[in-house]
N, C-alpha and C positions, 0 to 999 in steps of 0.2 A: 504494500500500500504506500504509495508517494505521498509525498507532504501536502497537494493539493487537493488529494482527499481524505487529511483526516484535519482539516481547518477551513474557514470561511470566514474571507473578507467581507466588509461588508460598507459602504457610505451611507450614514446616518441622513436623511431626509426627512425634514419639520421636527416639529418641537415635543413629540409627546415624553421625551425622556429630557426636556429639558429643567433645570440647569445640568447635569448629571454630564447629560452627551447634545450636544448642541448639532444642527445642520452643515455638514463638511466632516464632522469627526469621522475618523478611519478605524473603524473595530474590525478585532480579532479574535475569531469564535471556535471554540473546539468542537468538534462533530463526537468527541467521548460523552456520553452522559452515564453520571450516576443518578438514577431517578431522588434514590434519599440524600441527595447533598442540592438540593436545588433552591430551596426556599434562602429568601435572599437576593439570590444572585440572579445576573440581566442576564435574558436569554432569545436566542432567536427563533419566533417560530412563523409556521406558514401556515395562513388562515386562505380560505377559499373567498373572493369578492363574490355579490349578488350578481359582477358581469360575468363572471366564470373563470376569472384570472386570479393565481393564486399570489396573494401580497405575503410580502416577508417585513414581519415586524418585532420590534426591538422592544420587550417587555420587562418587566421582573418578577420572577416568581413569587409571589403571597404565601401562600399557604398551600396543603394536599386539601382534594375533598373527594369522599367519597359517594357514590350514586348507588343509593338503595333502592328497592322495591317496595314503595310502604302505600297497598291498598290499591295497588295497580297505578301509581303516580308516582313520577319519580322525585326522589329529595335528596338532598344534601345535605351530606353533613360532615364534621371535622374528621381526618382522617391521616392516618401517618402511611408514610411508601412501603408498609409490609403490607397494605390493605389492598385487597383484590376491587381492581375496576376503579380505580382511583384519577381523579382528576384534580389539575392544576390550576389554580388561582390566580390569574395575571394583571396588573396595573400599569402604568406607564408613569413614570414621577413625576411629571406634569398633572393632574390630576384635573385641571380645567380643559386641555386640549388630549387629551388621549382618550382614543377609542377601547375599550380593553372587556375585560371580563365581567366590570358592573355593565356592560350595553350585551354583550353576546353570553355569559355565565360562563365557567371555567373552562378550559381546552383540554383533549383529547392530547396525552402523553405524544402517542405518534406525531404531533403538529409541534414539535418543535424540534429543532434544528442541530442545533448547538447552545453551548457557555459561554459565555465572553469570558477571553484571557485578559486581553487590556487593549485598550485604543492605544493605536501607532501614528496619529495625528490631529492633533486638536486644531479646529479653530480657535479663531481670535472671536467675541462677542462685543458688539461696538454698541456701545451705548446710547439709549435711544433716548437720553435728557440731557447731553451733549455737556456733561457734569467734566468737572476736573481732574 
């Protein structure tokens, strides 16, 4: 396995991680996952658009949850990664402009991508009150 497939560049585009990862930043993502080291940490996954194009977006883990069976309706509820059927909790740290898991409810293990090891290029964020 070469280097280009066990990592994933990525260019940060809008603001839903911002101040954290701003628009231009250059992340670098590992395609290793451990399912129980996740919570915390920013991770890349692929969600399907309503046009049928799948978008790659830059979230951070919350919390595990799990999907019961209770009365033929499905719930959720708190869950740690030894638990079967388990899903992931995601927010964007921007919390006014990110689309995330309070709009669509938690994702599906398989939809993510990689870990972030660490951004290789920051932008500069230019001040929009032209302060001192």
């Amino acid at each position: 396995m070469g280097l280009t497939s066990r990592f994933l560049k990525v260019e940060v585009r809008g603001d839903s991680m911002a101040p954290t990862f701003n628009n231009g930043d250059g992340l670098l993502f590992s395609k290793f996952l451990k399912p129980e080291s996740l919570i915390g940490r920013v991770i890349l996954i692929e969600r399907s658009s309503g046009a049928g194009k799948d978008l790659l977006q830059i979230k951070r883990a919350i919390r595990y949850v799990a999907i019961q069976q209770v009365d033929g309706l499905k719930e959720d509820r708190a869950a740690s990664p030894a638990t079967h059927f388990v899903r992931i909790w995601v927010e964007g740290d921007n919390k006014e402009s990110s689309t995330d898991s309070r709009s669509w409810g938690a994702i599906n293990q398989s939809e993510i991508l990689g870990v972030l090891l660490f951004r290789y290029r920051r932008t500069k964020v230019v001040s929009k009150g032209g302060g001192r």
